[in-house]
N, CA, C and O atoms as a CHARMM CRD file, in Angstrom:
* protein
*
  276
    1    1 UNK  N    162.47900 162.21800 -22.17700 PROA 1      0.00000
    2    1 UNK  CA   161.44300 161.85900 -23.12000 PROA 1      0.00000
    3    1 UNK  C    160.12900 161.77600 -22.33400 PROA 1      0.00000
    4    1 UNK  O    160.03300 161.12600 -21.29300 PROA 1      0.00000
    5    2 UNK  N    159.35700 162.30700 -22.75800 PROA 2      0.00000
    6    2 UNK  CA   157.89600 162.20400 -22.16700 PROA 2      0.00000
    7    2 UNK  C    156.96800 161.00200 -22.09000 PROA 2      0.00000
    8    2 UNK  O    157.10400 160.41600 -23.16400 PROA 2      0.00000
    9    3 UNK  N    156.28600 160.50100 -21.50000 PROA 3      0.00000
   10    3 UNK  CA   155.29400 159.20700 -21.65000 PROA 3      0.00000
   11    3 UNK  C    154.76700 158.75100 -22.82500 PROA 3      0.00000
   12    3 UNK  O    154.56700 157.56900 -23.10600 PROA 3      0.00000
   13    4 UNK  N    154.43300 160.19100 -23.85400 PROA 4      0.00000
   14    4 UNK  CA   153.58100 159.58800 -24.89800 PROA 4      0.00000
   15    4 UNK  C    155.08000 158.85400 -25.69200 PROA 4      0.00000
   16    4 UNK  O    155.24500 157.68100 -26.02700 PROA 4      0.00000
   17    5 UNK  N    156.01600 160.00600 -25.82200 PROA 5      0.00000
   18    5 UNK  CA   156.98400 159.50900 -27.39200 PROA 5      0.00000
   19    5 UNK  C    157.77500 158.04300 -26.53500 PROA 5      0.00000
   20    5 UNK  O    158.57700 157.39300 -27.20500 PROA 5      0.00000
   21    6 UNK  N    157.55400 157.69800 -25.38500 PROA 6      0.00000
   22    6 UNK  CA   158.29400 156.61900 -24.78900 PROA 6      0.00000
   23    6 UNK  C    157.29300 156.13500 -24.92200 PROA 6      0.00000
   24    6 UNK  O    157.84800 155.04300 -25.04500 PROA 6      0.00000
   25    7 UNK  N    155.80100 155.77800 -25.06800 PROA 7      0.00000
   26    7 UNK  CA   154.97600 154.74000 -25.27700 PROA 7      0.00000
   27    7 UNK  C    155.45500 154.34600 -27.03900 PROA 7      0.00000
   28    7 UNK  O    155.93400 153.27400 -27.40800 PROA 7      0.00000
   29    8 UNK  N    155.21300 155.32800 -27.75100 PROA 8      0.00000
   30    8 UNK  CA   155.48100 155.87000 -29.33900 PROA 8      0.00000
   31    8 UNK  C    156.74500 154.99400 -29.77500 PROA 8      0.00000
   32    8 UNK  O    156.79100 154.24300 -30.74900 PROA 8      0.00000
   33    9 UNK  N    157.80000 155.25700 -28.81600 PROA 9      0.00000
   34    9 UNK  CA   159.26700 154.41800 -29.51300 PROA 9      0.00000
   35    9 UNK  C    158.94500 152.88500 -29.13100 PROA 9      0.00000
   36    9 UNK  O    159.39900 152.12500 -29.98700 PROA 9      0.00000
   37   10 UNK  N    158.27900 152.22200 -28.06600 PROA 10     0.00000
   38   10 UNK  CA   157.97300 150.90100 -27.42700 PROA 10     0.00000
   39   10 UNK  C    157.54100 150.37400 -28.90800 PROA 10     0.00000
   40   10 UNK  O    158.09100 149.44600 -29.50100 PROA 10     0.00000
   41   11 UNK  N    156.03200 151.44400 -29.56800 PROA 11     0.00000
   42   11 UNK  CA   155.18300 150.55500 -30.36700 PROA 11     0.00000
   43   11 UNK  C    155.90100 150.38800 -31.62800 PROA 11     0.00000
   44   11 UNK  O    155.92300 149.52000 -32.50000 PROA 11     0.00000
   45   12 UNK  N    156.63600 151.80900 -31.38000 PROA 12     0.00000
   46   12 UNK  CA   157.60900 151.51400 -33.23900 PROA 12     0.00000
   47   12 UNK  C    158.30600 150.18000 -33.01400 PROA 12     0.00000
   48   12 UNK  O    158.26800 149.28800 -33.86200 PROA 12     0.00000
   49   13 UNK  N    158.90600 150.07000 -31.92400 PROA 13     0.00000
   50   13 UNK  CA   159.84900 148.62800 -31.25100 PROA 13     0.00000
   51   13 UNK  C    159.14900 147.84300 -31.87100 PROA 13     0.00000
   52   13 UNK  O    159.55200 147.41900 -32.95500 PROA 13     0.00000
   53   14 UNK  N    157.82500 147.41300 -31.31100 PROA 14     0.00000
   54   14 UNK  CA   156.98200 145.84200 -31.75400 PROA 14     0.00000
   55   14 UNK  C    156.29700 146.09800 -33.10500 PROA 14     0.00000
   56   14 UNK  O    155.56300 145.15300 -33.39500 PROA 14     0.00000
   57   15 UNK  N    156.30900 147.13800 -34.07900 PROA 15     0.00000
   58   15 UNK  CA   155.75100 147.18500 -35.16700 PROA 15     0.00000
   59   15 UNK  C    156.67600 147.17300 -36.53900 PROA 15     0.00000
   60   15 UNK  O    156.31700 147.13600 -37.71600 PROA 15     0.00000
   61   16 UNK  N    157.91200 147.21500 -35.99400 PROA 16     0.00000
   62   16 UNK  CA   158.68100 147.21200 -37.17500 PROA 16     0.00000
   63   16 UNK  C    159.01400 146.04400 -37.35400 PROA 16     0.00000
   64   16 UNK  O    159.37800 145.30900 -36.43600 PROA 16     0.00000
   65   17 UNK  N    158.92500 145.63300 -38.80300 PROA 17     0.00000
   66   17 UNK  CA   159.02200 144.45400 -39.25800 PROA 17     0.00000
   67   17 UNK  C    160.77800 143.88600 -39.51600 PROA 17     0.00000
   68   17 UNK  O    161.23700 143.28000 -40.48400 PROA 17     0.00000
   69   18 UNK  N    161.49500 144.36600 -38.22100 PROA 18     0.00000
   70   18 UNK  CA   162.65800 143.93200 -38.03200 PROA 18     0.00000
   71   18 UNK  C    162.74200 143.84900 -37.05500 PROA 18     0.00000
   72   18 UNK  O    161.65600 144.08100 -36.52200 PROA 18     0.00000
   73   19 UNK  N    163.88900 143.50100 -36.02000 PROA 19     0.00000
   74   19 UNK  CA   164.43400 143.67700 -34.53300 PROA 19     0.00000
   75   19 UNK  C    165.38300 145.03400 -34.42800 PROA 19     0.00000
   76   19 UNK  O    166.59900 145.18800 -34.54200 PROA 19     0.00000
   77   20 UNK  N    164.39700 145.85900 -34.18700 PROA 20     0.00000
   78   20 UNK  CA   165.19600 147.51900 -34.23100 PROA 20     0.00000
   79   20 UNK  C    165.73600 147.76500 -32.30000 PROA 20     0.00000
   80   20 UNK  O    165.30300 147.21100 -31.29000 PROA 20     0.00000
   81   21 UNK  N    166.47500 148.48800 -32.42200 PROA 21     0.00000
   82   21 UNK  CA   166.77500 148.68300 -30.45400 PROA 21     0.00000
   83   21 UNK  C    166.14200 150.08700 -30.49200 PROA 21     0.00000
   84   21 UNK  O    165.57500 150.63700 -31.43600 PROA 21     0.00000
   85   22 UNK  N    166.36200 150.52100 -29.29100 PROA 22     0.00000
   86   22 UNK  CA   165.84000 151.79800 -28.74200 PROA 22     0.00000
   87   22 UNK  C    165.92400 153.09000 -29.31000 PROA 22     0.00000
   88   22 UNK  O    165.09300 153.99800 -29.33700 PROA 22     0.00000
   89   23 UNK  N    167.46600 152.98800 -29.91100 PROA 23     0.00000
   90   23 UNK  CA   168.19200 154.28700 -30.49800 PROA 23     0.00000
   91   23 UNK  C    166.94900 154.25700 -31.97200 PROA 23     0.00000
   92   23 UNK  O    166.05400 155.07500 -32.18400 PROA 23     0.00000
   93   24 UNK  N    167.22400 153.32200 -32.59800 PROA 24     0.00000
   94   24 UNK  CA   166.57500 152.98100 -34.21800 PROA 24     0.00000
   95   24 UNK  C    164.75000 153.32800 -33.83000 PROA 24     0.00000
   96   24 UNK  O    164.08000 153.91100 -34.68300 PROA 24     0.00000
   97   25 UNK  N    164.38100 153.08000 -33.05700 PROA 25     0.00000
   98   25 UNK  CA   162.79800 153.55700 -32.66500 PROA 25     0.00000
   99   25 UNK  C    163.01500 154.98900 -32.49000 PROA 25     0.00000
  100   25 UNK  O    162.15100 155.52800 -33.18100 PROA 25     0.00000
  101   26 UNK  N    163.49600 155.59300 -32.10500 PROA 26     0.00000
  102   26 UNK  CA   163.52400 157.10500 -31.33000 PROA 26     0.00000
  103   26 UNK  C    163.66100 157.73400 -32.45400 PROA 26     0.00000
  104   26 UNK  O    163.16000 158.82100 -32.74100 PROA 26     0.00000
  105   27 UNK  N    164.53400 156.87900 -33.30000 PROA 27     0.00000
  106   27 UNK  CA   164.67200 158.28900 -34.73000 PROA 27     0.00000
  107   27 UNK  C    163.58400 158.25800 -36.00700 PROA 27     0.00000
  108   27 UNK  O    163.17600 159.17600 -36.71800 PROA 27     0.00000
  109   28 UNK  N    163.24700 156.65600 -36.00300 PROA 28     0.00000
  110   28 UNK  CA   161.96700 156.76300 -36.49700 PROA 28     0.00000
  111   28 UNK  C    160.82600 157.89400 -36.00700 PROA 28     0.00000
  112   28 UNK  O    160.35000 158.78900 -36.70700 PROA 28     0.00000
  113   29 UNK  N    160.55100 157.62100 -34.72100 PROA 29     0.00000
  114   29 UNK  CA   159.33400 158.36700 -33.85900 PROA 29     0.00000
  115   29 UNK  C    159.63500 160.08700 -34.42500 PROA 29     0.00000
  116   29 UNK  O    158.87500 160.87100 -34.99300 PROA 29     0.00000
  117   30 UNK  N    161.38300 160.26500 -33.88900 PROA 30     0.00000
  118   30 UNK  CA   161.68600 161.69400 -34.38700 PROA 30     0.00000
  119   30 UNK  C    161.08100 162.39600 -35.66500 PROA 30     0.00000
  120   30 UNK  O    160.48400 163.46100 -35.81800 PROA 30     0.00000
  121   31 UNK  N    161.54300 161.19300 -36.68700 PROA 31     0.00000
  122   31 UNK  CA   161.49800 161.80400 -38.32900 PROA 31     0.00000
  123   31 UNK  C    159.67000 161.73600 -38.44400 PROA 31     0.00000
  124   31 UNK  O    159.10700 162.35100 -39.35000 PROA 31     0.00000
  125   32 UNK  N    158.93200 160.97700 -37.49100 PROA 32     0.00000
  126   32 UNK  CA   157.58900 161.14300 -37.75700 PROA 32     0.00000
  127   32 UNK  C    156.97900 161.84900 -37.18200 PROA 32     0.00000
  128   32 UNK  O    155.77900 161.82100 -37.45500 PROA 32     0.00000
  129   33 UNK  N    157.47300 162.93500 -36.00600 PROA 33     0.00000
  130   33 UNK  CA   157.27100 164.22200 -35.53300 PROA 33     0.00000
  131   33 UNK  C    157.84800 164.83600 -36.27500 PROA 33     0.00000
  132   33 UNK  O    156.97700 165.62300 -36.64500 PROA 33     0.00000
  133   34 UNK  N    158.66100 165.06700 -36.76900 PROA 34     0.00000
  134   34 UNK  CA   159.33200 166.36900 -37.72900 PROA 34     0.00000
  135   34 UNK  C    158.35300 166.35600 -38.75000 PROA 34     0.00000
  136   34 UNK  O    158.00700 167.49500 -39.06500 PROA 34     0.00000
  137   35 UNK  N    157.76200 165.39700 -39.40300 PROA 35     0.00000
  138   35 UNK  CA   156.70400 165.12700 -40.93600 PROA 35     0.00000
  139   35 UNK  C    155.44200 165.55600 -40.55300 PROA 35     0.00000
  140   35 UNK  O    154.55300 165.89600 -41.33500 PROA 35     0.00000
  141   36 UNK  N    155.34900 165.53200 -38.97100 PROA 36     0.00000
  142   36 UNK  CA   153.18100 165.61300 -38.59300 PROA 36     0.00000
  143   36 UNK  C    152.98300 167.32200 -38.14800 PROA 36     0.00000
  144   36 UNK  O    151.96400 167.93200 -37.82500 PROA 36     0.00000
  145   37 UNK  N    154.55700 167.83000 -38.29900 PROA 37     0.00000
  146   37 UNK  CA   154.04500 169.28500 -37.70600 PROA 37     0.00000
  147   37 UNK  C    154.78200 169.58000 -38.56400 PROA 37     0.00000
  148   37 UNK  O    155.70500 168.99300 -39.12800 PROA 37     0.00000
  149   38 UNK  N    154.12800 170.98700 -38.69500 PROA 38     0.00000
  150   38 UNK  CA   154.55700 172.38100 -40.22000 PROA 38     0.00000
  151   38 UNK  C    154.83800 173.26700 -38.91500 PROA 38     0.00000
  152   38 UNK  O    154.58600 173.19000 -37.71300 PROA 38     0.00000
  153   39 UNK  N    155.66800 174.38400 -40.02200 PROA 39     0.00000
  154   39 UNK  CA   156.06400 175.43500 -39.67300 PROA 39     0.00000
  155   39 UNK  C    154.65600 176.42900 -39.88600 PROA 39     0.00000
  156   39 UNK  O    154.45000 177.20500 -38.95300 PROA 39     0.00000
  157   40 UNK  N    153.77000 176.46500 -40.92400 PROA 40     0.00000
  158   40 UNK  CA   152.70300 177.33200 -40.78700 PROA 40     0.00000
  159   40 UNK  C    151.86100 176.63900 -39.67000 PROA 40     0.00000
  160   40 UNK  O    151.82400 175.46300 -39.30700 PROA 40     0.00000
  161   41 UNK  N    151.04900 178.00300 -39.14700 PROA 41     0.00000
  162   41 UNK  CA   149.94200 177.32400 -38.14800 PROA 41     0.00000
  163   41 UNK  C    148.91100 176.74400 -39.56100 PROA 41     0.00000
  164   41 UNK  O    148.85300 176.84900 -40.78600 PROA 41     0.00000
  165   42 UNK  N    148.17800 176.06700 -38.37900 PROA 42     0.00000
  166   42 UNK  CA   146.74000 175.85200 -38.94400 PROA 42     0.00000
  167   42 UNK  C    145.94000 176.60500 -39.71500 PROA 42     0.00000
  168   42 UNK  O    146.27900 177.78300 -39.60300 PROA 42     0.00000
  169   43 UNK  N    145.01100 176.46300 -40.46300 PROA 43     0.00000
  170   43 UNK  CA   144.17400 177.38100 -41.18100 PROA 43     0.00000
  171   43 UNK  C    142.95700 177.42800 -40.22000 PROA 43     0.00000
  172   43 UNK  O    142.17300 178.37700 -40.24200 PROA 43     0.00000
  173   44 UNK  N    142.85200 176.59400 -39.55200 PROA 44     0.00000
  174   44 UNK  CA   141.60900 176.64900 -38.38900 PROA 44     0.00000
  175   44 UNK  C    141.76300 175.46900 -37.46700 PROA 44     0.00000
  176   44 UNK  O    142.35500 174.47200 -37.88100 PROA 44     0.00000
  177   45 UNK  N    141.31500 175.50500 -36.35300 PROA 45     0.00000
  178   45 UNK  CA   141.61600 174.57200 -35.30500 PROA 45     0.00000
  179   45 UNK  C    140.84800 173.28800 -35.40700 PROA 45     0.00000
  180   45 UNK  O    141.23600 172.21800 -34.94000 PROA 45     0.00000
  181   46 UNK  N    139.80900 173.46800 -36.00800 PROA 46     0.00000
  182   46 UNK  CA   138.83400 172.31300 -36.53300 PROA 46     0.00000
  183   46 UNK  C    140.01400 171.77700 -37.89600 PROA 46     0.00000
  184   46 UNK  O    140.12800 170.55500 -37.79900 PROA 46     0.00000
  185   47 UNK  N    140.67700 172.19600 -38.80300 PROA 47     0.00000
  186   47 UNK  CA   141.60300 171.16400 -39.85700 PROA 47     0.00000
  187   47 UNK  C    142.69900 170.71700 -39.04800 PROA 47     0.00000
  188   47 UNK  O    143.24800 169.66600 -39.37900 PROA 47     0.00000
  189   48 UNK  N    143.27800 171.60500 -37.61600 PROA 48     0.00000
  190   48 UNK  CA   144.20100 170.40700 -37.13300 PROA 48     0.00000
  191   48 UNK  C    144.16100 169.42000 -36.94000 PROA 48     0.00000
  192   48 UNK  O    144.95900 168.51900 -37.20000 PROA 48     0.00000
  193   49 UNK  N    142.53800 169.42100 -36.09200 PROA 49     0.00000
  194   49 UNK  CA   141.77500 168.24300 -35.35000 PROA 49     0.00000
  195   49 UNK  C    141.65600 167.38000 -36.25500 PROA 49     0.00000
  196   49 UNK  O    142.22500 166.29000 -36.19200 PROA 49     0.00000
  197   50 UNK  N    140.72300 167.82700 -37.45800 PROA 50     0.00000
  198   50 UNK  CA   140.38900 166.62000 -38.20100 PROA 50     0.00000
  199   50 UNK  C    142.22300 165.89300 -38.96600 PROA 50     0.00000
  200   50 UNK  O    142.58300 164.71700 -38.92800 PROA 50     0.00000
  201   51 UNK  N    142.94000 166.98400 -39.51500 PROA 51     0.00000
  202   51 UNK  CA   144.34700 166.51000 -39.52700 PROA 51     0.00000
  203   51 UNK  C    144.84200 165.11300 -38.47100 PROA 51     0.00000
  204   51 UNK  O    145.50500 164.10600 -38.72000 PROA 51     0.00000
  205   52 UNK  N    144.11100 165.65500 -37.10100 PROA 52     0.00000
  206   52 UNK  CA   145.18500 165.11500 -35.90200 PROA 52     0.00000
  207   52 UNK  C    144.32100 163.50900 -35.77200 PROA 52     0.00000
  208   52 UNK  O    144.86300 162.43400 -35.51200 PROA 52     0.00000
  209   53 UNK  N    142.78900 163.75800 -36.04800 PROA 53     0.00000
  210   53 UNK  CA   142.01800 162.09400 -36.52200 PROA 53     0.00000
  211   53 UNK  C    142.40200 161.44900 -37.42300 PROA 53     0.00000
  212   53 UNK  O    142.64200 160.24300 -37.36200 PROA 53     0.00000
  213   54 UNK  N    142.53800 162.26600 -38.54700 PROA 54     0.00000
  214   54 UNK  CA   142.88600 161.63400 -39.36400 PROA 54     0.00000
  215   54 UNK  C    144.55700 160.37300 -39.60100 PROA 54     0.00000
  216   54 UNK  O    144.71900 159.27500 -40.13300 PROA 54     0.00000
  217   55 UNK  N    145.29200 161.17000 -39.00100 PROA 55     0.00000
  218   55 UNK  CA   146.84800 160.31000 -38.73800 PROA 55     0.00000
  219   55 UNK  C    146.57900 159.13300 -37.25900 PROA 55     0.00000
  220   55 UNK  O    147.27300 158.13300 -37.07700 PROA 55     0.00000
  221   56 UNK  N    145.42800 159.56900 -36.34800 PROA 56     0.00000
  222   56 UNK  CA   145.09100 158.88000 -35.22500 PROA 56     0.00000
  223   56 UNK  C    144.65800 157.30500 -35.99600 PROA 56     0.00000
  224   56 UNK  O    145.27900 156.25500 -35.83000 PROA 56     0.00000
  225   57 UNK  N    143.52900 157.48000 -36.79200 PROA 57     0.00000
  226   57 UNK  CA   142.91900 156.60100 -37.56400 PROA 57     0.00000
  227   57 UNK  C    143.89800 155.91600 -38.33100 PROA 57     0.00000
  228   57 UNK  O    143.91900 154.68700 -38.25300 PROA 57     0.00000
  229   58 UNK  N    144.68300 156.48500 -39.03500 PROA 58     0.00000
  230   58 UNK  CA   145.21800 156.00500 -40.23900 PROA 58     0.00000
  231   58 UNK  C    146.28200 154.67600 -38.72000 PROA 58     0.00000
  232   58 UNK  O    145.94600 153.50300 -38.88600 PROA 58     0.00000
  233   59 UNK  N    146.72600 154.76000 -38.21300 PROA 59     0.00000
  234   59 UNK  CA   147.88600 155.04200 -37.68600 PROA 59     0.00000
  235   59 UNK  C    146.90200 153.67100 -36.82600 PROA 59     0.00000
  236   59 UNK  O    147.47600 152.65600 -37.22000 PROA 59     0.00000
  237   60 UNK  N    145.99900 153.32100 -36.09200 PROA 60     0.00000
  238   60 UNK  CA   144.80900 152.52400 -35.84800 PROA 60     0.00000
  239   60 UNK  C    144.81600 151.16800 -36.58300 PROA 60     0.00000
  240   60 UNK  O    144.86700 149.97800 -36.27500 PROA 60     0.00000
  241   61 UNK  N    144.73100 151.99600 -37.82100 PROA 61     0.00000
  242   61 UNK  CA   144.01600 150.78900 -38.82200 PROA 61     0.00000
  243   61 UNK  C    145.27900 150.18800 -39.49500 PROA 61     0.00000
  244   61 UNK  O    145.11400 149.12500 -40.09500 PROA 61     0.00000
  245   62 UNK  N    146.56200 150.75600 -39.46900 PROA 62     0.00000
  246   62 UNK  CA   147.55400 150.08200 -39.80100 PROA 62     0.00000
  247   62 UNK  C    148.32200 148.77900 -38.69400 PROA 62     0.00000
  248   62 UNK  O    149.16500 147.96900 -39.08000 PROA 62     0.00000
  249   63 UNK  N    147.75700 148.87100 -37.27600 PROA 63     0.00000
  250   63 UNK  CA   147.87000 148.26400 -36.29000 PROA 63     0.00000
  251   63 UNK  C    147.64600 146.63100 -36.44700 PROA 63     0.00000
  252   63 UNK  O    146.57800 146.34100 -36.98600 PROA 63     0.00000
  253   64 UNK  N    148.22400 145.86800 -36.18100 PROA 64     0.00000
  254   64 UNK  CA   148.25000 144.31100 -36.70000 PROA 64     0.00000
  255   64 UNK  C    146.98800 144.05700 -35.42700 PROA 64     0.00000
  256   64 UNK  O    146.74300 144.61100 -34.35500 PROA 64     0.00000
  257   65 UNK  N    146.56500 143.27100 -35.96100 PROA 65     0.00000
  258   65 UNK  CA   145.11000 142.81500 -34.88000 PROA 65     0.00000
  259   65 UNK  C    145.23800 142.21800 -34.64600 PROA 65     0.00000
  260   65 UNK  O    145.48100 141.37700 -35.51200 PROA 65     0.00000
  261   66 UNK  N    145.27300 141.74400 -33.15600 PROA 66     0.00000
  262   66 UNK  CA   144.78800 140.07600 -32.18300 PROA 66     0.00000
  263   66 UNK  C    144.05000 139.25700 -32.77900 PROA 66     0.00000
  264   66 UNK  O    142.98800 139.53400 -33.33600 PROA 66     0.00000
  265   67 UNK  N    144.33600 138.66000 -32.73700 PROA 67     0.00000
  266   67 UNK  CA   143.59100 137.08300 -33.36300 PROA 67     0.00000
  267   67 UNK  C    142.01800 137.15800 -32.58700 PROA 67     0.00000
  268   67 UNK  O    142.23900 137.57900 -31.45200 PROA 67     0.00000
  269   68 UNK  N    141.10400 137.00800 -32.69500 PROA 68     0.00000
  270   68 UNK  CA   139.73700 136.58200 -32.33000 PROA 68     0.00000
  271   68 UNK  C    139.39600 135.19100 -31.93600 PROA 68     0.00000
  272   68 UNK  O    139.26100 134.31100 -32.78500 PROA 68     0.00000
  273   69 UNK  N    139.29600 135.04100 -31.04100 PROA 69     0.00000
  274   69 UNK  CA   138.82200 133.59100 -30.17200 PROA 69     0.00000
  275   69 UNK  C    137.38300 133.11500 -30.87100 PROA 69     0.00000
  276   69 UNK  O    136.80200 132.10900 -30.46300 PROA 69     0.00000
């Protein structure tokens, strides 16, 4: 497994609103790589990008926030 999808299964770990183990993160992470990529290419490299902000953002703002001192 590479750095990013082993950072990727850690955060699914602390974001799921259960006590999931390692195996149960990995297939989440899986089924949400199988859903973020198509079999057609792109229509242009600028709609991947904005595609690839757009799930960056979404994916951000769903993130539980630190408390503020």
């Amino acid at each position: 497994m590479c750095g990013l999808c082993e950072e990727a299964v850690k955060d699914e770990m602390v974001r799921s609103e259960r006590l999931i183990d390692t195996e149960e993160a990995m297939t989440h992470h899986m089924n949400f790589c199988r859903k973020s990529t198509s079999p057609d290419p792109p229509l242009s490299l600028a709609i991947d990008l904005i595609e690839a902000m757009r799930r960056f953002i979404r994916r951000g703002l769903d993130s539980p926030r630190p408390s503020m001192l």
